[in-house]
MDTraj code that builds the backbone (N, CA, C; nanometers):
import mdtraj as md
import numpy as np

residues = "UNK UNK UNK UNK UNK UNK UNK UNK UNK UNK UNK UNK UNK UNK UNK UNK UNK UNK UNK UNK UNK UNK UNK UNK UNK UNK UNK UNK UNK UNK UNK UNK UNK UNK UNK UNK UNK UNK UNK UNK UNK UNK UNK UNK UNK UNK UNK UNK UNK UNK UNK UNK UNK UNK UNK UNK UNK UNK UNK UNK UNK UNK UNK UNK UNK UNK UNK UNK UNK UNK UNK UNK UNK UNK UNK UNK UNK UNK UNK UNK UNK UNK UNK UNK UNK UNK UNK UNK UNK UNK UNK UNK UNK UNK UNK UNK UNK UNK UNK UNK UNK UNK UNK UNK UNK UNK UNK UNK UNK UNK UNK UNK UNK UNK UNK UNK UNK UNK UNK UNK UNK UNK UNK UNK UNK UNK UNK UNK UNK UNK UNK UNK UNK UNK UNK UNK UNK UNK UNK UNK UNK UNK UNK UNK UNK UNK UNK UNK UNK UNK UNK UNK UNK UNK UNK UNK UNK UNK UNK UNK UNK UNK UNK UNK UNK UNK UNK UNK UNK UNK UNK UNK UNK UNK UNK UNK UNK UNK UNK UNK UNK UNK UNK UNK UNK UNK UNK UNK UNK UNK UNK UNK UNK UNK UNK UNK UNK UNK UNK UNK UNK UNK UNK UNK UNK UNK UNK UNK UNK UNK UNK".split()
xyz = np.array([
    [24.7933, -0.8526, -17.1235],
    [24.6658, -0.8283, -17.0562],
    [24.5503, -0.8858, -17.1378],
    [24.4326, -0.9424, -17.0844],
    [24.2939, -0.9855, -17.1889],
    [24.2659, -0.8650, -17.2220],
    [24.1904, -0.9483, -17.3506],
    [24.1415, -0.8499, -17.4233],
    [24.0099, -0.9213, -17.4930],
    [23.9117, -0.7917, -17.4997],
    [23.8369, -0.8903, -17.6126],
    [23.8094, -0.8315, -17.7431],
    [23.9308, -0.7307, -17.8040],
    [23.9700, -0.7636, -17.9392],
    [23.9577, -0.8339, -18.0038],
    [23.9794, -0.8470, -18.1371],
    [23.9795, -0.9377, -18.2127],
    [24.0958, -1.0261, -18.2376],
    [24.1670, -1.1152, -18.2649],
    [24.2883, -1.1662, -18.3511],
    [24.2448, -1.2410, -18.4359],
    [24.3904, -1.2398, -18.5447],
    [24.3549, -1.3795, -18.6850],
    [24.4890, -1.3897, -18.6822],
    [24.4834, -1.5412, -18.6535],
    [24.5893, -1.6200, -18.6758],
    [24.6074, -1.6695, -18.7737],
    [24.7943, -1.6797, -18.8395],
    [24.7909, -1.7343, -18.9436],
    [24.8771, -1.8212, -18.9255],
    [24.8791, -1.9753, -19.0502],
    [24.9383, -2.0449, -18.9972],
    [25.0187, -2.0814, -19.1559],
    [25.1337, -2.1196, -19.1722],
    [25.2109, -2.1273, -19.3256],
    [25.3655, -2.1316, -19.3161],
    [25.3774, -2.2499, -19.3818],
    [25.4984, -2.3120, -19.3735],
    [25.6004, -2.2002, -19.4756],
    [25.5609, -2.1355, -19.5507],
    [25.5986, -1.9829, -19.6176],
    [25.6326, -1.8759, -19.5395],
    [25.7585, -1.8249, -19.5157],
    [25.7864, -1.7207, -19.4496],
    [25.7137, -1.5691, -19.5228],
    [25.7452, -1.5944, -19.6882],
    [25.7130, -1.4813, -19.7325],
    [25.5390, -1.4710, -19.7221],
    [25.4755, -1.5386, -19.7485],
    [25.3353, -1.5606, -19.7212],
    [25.3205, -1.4847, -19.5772],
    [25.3598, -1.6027, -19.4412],
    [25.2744, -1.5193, -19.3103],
    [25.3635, -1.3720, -19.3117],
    [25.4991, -1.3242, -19.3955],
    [25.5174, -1.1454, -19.3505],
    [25.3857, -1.0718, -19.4528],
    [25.3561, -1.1207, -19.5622],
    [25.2850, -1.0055, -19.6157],
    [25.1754, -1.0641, -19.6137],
    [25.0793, -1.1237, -19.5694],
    [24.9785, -1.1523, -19.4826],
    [25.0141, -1.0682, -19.3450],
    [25.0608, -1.0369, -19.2899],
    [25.0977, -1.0063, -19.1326],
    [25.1087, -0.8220, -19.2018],
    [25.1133, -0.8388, -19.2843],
    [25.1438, -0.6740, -19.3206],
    [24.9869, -0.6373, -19.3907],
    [24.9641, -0.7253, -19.4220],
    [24.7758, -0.6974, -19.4757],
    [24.7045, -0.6637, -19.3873],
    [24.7057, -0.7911, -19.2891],
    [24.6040, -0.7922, -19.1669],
    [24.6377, -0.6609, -19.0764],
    [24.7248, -0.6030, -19.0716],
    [24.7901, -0.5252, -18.9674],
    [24.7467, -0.3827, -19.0082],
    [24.7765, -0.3834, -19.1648],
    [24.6734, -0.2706, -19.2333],
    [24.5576, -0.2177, -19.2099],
    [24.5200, -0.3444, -19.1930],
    [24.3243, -0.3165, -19.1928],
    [24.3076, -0.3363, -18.9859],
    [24.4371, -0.2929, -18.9520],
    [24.3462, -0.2690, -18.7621],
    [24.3658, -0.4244, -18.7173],
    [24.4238, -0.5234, -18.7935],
    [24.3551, -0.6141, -18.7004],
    [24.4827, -0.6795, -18.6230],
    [24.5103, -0.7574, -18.5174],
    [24.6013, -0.8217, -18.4104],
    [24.6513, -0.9466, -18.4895],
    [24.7762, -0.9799, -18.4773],
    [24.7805, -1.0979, -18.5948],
    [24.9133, -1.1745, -18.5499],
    [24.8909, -1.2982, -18.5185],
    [24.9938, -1.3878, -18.4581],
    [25.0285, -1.5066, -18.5885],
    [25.1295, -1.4995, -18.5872],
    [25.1969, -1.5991, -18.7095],
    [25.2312, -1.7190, -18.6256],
    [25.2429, -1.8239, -18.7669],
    [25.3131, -1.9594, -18.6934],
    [25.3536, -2.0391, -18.8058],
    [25.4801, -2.0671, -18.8287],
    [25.5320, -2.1777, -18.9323],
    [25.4457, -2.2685, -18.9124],
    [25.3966, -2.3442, -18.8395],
    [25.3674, -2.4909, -18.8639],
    [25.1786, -2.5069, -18.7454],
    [25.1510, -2.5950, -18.7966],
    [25.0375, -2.6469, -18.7318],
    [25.0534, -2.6708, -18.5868],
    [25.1329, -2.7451, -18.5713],
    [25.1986, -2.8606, -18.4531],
    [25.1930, -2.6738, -18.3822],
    [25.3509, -2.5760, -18.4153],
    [25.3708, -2.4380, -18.3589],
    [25.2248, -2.3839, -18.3173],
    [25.1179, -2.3861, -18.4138],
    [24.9664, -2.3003, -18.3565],
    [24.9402, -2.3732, -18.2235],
    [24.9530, -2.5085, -18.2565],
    [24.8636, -2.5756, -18.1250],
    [24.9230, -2.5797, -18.0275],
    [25.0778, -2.6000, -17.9753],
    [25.1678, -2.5696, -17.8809],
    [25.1294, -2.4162, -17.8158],
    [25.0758, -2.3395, -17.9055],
    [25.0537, -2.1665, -17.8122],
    [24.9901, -2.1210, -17.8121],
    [24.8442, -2.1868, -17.8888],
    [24.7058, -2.1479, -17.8680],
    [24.6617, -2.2476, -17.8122],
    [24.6251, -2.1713, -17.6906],
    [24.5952, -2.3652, -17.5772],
    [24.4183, -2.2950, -17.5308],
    [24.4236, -2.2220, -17.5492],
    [24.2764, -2.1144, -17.4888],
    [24.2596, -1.9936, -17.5317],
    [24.1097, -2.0323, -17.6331],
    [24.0371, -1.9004, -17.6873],
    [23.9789, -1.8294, -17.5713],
    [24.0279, -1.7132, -17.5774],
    [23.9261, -1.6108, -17.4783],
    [23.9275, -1.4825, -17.5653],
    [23.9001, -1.4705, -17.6925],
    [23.8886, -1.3911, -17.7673],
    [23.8870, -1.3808, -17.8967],
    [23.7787, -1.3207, -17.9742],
    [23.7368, -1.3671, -18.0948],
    [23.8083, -1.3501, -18.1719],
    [23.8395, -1.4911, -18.2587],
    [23.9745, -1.5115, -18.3507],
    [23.9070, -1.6075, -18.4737],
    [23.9798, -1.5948, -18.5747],
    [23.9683, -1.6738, -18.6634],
    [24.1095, -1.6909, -18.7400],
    [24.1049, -1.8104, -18.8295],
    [24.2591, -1.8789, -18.8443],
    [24.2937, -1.8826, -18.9734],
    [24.3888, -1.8198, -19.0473],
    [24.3602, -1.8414, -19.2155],
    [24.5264, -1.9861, -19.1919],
    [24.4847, -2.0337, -19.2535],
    [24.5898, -2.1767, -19.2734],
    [24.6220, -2.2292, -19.3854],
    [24.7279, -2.2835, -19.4321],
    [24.7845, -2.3130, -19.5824],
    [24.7057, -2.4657, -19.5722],
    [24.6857, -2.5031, -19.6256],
    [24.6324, -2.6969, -19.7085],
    [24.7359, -2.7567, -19.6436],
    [24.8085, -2.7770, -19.7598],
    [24.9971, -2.8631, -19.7468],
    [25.0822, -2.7718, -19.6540],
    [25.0991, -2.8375, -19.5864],
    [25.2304, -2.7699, -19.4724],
    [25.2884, -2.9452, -19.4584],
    [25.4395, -2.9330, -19.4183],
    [25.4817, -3.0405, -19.3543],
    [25.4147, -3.0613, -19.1931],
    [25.4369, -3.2306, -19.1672],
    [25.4013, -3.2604, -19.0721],
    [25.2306, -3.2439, -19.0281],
    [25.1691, -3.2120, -18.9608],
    [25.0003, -3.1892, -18.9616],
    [24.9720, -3.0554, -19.0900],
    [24.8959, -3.1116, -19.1691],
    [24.8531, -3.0429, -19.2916],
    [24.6949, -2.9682, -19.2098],
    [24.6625, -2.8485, -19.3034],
    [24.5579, -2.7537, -19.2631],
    [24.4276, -2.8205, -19.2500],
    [24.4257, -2.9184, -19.3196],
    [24.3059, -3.0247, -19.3480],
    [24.3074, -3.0994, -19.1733],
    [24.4380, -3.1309, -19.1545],
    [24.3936, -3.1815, -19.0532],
    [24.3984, -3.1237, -18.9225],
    [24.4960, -3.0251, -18.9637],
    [24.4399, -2.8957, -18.8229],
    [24.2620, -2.8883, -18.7842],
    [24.2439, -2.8455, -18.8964],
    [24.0748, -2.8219, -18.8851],
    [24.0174, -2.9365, -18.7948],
    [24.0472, -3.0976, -18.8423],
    [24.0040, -3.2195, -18.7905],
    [24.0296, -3.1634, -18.6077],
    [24.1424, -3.1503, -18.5871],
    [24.2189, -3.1053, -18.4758],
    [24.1352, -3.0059, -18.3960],
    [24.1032, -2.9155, -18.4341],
    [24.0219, -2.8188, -18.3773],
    [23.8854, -2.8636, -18.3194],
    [23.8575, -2.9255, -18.4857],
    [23.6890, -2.9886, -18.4227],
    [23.6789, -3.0826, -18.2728],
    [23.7630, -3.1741, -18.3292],
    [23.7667, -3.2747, -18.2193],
    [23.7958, -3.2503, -18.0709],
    [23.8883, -3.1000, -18.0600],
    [23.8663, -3.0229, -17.9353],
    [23.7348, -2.9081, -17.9081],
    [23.6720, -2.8846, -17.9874],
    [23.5244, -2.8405, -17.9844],
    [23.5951, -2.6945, -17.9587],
    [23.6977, -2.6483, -18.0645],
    [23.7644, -2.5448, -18.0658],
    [23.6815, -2.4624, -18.1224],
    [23.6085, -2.3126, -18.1247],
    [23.5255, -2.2504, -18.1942],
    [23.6032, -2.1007, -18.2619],
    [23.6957, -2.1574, -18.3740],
    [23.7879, -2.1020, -18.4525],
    [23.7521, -2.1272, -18.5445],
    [23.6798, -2.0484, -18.6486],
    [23.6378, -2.0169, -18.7824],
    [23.7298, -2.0239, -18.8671],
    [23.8020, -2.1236, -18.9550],
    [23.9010, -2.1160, -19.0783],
    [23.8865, -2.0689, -19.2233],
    [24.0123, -2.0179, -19.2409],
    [24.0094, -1.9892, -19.3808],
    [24.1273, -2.0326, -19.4497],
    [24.1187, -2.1085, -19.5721],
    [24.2027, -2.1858, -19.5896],
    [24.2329, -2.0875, -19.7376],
    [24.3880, -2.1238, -19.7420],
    [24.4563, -2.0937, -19.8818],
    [24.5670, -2.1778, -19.9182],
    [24.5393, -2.1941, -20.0254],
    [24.6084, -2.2944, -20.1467],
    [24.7177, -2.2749, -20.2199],
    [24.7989, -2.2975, -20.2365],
    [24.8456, -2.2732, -20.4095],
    [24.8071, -2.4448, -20.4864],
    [24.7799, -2.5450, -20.4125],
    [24.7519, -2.6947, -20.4514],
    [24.5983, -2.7627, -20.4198],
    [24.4938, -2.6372, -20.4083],
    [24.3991, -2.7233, -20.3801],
    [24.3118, -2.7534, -20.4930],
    [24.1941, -2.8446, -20.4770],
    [24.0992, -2.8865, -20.5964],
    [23.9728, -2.8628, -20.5894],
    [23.8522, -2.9012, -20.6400],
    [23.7275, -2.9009, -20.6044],
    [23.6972, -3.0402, -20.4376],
    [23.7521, -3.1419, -20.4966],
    [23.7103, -3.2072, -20.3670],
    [23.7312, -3.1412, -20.2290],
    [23.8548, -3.1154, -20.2551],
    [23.9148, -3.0813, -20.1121],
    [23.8878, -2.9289, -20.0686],
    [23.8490, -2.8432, -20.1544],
    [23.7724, -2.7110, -20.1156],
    [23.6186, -2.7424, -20.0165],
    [23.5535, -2.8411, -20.1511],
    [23.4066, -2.8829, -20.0804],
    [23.4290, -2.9857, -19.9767],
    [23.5311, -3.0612, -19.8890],
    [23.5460, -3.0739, -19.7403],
    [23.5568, -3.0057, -19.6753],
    [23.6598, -2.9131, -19.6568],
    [23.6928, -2.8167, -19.6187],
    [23.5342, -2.7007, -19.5379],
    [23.4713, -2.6567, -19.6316],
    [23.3238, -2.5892, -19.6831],
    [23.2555, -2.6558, -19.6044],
    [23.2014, -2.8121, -19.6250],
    [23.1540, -2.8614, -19.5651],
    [23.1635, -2.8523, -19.3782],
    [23.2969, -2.8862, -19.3242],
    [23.3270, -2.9065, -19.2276],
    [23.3302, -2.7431, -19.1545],
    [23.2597, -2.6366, -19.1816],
    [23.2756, -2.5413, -19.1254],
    [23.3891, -2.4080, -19.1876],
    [23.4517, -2.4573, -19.2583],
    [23.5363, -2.3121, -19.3087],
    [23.4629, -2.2103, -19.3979],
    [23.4845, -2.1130, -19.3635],
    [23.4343, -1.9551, -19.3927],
    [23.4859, -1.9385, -19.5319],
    [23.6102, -1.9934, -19.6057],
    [23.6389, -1.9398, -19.7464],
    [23.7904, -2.0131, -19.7503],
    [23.8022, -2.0409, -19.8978],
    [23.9020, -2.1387, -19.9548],
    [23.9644, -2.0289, -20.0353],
    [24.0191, -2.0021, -20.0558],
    [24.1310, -1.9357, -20.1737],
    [24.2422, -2.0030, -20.2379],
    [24.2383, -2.0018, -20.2888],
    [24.3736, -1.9965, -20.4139],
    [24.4157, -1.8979, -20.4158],
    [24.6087, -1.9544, -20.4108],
    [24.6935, -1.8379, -20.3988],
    [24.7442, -1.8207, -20.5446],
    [24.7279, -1.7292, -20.6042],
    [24.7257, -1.5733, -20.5793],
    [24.5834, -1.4778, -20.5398],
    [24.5632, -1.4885, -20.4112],
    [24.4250, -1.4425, -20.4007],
    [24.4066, -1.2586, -20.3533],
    [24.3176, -1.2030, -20.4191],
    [24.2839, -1.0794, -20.4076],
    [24.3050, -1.0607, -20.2530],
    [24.3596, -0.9167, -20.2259],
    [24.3341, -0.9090, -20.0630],
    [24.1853, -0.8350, -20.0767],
    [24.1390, -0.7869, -20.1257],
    [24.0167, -0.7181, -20.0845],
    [23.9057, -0.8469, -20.0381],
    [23.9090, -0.9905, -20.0583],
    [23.8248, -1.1041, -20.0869],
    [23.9405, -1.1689, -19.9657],
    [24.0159, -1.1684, -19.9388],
    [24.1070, -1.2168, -19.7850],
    [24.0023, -1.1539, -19.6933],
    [24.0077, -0.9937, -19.6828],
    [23.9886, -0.9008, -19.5918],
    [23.8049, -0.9096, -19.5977],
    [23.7297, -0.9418, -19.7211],
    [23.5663, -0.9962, -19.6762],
    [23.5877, -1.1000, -19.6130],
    [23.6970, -1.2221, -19.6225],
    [23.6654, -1.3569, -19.5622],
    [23.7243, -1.3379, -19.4046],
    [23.8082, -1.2527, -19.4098],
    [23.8646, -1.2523, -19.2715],
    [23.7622, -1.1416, -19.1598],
    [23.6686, -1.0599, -19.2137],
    [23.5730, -1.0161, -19.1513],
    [23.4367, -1.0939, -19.1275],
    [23.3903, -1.1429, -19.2141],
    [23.3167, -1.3110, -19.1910],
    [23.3394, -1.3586, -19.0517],
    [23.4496, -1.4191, -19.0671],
    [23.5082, -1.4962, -19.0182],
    [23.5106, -1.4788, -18.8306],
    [23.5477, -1.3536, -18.8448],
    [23.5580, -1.2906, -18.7112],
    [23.4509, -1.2729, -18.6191],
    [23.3363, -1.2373, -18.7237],
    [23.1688, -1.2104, -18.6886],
    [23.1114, -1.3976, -18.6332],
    [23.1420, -1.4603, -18.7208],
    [23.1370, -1.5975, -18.6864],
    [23.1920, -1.6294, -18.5200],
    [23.3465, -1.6182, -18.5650],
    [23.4270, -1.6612, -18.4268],
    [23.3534, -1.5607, -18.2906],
    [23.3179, -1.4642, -18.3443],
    [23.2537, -1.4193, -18.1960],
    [23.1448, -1.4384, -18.1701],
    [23.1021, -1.5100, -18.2439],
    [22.9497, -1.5818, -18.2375],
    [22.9473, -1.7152, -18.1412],
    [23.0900, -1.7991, -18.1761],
    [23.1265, -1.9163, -18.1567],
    [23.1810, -1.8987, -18.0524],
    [23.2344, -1.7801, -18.0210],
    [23.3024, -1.8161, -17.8213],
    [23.1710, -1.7861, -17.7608],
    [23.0682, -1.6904, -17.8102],
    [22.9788, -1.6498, -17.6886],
    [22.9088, -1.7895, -17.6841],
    [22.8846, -1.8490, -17.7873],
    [22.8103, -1.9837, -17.7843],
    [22.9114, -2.0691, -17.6269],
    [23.0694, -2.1287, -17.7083],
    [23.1781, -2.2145, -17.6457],
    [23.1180, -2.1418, -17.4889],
    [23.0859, -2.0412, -17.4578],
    [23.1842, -1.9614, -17.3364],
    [23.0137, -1.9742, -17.2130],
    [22.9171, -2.0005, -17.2804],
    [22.7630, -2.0220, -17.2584],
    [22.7293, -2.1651, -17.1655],
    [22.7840, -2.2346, -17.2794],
    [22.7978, -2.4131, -17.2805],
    [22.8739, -2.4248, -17.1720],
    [22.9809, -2.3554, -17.1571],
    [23.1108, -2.4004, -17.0449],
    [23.0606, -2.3792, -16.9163],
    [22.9691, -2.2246, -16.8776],
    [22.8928, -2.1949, -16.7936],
    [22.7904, -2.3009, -16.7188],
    [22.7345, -2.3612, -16.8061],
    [22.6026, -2.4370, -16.8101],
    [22.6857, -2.5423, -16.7549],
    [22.7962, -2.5924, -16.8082],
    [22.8524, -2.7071, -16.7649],
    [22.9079, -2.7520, -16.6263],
    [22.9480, -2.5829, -16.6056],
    [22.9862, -2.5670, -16.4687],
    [22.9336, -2.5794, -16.3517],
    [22.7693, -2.5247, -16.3331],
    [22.6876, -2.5496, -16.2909],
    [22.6260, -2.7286, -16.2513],
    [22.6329, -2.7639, -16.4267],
    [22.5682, -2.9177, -16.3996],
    [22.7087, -3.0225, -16.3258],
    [22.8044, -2.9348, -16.2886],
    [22.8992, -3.0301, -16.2031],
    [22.8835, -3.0055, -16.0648],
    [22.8127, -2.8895, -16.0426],
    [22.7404, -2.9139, -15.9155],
    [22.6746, -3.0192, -15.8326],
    [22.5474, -3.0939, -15.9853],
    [22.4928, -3.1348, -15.9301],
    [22.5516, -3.2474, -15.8723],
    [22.4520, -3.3375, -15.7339],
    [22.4929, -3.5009, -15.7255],
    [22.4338, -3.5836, -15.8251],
    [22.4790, -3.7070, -15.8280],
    [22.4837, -3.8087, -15.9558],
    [22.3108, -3.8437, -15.8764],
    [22.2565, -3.8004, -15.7805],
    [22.0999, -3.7991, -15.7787],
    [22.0605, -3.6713, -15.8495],
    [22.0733, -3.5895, -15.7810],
    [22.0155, -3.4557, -15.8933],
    [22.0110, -3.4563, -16.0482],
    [22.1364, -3.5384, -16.1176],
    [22.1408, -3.4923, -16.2143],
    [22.0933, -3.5997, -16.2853],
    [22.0145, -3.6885, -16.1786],
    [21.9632, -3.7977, -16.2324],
    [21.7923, -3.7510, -16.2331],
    [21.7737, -3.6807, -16.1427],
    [21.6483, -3.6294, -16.1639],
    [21.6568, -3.5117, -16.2716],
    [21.7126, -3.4278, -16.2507],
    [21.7533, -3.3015, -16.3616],
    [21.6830, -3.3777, -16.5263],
    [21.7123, -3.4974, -16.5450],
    [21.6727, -3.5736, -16.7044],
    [21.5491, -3.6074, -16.6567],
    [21.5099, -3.6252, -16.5216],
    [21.3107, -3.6638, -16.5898],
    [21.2645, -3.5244, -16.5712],
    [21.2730, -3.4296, -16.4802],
    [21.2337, -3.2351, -16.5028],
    [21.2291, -3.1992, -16.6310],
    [21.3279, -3.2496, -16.7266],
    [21.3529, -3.2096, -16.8856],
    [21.2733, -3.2641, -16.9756],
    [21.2125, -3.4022, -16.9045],
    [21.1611, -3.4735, -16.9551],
    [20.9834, -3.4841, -17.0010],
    [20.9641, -3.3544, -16.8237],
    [20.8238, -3.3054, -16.8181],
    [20.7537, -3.4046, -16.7347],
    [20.8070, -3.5234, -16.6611],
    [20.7992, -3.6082, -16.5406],
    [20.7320, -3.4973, -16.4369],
    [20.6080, -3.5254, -16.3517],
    [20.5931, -3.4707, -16.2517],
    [20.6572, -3.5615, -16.1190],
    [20.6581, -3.5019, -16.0134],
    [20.6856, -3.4993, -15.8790],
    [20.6685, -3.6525, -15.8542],
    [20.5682, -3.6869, -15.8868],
    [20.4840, -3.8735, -15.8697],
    [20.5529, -3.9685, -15.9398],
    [20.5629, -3.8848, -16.0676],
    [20.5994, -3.9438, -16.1561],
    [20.7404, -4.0278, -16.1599],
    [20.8661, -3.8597, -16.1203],
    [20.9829, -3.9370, -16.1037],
    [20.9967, -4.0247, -15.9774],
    [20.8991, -4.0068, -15.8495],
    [20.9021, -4.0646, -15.7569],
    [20.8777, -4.2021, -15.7824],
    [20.8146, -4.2776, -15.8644],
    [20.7465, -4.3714, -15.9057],
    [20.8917, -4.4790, -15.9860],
    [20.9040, -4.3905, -16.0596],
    [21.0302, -4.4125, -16.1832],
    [21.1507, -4.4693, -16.1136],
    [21.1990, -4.3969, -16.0311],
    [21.3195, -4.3824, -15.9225],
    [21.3097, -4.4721, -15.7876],
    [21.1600, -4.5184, -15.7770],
    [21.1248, -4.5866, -15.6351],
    [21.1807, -4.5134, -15.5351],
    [21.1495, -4.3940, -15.5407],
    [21.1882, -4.3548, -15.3858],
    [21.0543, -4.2331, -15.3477],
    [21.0852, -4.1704, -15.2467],
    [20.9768, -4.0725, -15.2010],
    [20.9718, -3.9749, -15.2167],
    [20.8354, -3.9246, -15.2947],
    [20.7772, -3.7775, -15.3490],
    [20.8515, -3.6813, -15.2734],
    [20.8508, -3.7037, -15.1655],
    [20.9122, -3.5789, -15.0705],
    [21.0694, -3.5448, -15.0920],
    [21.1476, -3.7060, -15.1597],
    [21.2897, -3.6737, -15.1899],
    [21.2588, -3.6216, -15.3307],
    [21.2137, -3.6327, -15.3845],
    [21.2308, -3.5691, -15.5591],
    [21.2089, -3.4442, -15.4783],
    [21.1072, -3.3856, -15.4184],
    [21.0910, -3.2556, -15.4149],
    [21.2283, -3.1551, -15.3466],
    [21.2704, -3.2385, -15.2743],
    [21.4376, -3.1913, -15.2308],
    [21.5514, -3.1527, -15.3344],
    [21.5301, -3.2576, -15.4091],
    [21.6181, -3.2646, -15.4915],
    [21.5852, -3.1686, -15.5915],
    [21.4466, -3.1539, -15.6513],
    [21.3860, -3.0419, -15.7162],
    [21.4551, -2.9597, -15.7196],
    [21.4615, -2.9010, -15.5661],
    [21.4552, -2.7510, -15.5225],
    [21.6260, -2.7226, -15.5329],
    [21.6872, -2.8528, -15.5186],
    [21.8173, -2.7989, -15.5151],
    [21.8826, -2.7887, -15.6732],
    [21.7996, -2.9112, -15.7492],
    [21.8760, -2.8860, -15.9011],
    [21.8112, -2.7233, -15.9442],
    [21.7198, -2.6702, -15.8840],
    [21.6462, -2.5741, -15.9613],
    [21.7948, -2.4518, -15.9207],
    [21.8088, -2.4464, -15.7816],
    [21.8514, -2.3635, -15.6993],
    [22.0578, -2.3598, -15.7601],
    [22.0738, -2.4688, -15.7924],
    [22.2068, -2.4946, -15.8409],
    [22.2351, -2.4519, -15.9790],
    [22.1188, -2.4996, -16.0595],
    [22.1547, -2.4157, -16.2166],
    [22.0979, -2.2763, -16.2352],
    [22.0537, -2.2177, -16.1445],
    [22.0389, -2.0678, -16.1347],
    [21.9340, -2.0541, -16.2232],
    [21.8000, -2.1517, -16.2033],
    [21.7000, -2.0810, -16.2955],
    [21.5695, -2.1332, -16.2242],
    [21.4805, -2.0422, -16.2191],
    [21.3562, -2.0586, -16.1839],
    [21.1868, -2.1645, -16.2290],
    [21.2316, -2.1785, -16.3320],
    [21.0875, -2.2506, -16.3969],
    [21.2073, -2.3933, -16.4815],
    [21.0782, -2.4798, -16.4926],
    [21.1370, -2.5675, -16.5966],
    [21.1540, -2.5867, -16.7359],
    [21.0725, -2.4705, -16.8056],
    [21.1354, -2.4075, -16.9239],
    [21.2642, -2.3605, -16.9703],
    [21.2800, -2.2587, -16.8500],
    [21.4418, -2.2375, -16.8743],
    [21.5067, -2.3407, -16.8114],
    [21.5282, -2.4390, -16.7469],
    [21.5878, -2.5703, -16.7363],
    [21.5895, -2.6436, -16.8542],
    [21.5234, -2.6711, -16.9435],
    [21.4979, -2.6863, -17.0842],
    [21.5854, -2.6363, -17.1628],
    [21.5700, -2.5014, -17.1716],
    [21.6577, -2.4213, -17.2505],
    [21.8183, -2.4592, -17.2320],
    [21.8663, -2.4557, -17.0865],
    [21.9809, -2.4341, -17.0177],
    [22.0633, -2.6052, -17.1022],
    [21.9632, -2.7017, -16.9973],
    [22.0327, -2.8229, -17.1027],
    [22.0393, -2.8834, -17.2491],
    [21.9525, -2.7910, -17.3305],
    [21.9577, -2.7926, -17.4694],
    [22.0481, -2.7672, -17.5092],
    [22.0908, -2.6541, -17.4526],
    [22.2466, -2.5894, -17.5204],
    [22.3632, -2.6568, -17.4618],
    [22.3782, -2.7432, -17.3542],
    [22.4910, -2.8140, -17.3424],
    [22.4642, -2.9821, -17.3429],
    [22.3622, -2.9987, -17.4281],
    [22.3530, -3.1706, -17.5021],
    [22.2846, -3.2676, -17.4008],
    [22.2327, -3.1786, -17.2823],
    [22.1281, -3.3021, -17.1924],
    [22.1005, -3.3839, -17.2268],
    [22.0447, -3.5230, -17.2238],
    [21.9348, -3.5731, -17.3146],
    [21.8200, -3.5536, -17.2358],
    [21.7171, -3.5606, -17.2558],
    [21.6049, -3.6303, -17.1032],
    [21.5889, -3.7699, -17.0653],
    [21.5121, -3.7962, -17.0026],
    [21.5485, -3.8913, -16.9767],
    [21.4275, -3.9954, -17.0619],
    [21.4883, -4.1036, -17.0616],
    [21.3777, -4.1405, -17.1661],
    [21.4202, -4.1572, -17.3203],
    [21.5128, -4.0591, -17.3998],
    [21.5636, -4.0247, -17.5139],
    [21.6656, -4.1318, -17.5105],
    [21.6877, -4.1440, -17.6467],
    [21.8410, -4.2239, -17.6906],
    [21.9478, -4.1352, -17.6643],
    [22.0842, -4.1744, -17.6187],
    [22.1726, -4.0912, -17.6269],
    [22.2456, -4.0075, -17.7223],
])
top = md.Topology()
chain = top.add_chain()
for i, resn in enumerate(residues, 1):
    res = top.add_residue(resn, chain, resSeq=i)
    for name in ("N", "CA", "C"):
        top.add_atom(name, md.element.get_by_symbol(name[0]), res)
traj = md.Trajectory(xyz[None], top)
């Protein structure tokens, strides 16, 4: 059944690692899905619908944790990582850091400093679906529009009046105002401020802007 619990997934080519990890996390209340391998996470986590975050080993055979992360990003996955080592260094901690992870450890690492990073982490990830889950909304909507609307939708953002895009577009004041009423009426918002707002958060440009 959904839920909007929490989970933390772990991912480690170490059996003994994900059981007493799986016996930590389970301690402290929390839902906890194991997985030998990278390739195994991504085969059965196909859709976040609930705030999760991922603790993952560095070196694993086959896709390494380093490039899970790559993996995630590039699906605009909003899964907060936490990575643990027994082989990592300064470089590869500060990529890691850089690219969004919540905390690096070295194994043998304290659980009391697991259990701050894995609460982090969680506060994050549910930060990051309401964001993911916002954007998807917004997106849904702008597939409403027609490839005219959403061609006017970028001069509205843009702060173009009525003349203006009529002018721009060569066609008639009276069609922008149609079209107005329907991009207004389709993304469910009243003024062109919050039209503003709405395509900020899912990467509009206006029109006019570089891409």
């Amino acid at each position: 059944m959904p839920t909007d619990e929490p989970i933390v997934y772990v991912v480690d080519d170490d059996v003994s690692i994900r059981d007493s990890l799986s016996l930590l996390l389970q301690s402290a209340a929390y839902d906890v899905q194991t997985f030998a391998s990278a390739k195994e996470f991504l085969d059965a986590v196909t859709d976040l619908q609930r705030p999760a975050c991922l603790i993952s080993d560095v070196k694993m055979p086959g896709i390494s944790g380093l490039d899970l992360q790559d993996e995630l990003e590039a699906a605009a996955c909003p899964l907060p990582m936490i990575f643990i080592t027994g082989h990592g260094d300064i470089p590869m901690s500060v990529k890691a850091i850089k690219k969004g992870a919540v905390e690096f450890l070295p194994k043998p690492f304290d659980d009391g400093t697991l259990l701050a990073a894995v609460k982090e982490a969680l506060t994050k990830g549910e930060q990051n679906l309401t964001r993911h889950n916002e954007k998807s909304h917004i997106r849904q909507r702008l597939d409403t529009l027609t490839p005219r609307e959403r061609e006017i939708l970028t001069y509205l953002i843009a702060g173009l009046l009525n003349k203006q895009i009529a002018y721009e577009l060569d066609i008639a004041e009276r069609t922008v105002k149609a079209h107005r009423k329907q991009v207004m009426v389709k993304m469910g918002v009243d003024s062109i401020a919050e039209l503003v707002r709405l395509t900020e958060k899912a990467g509009i440009k206006p029109a006019g802007t570089s891409p």
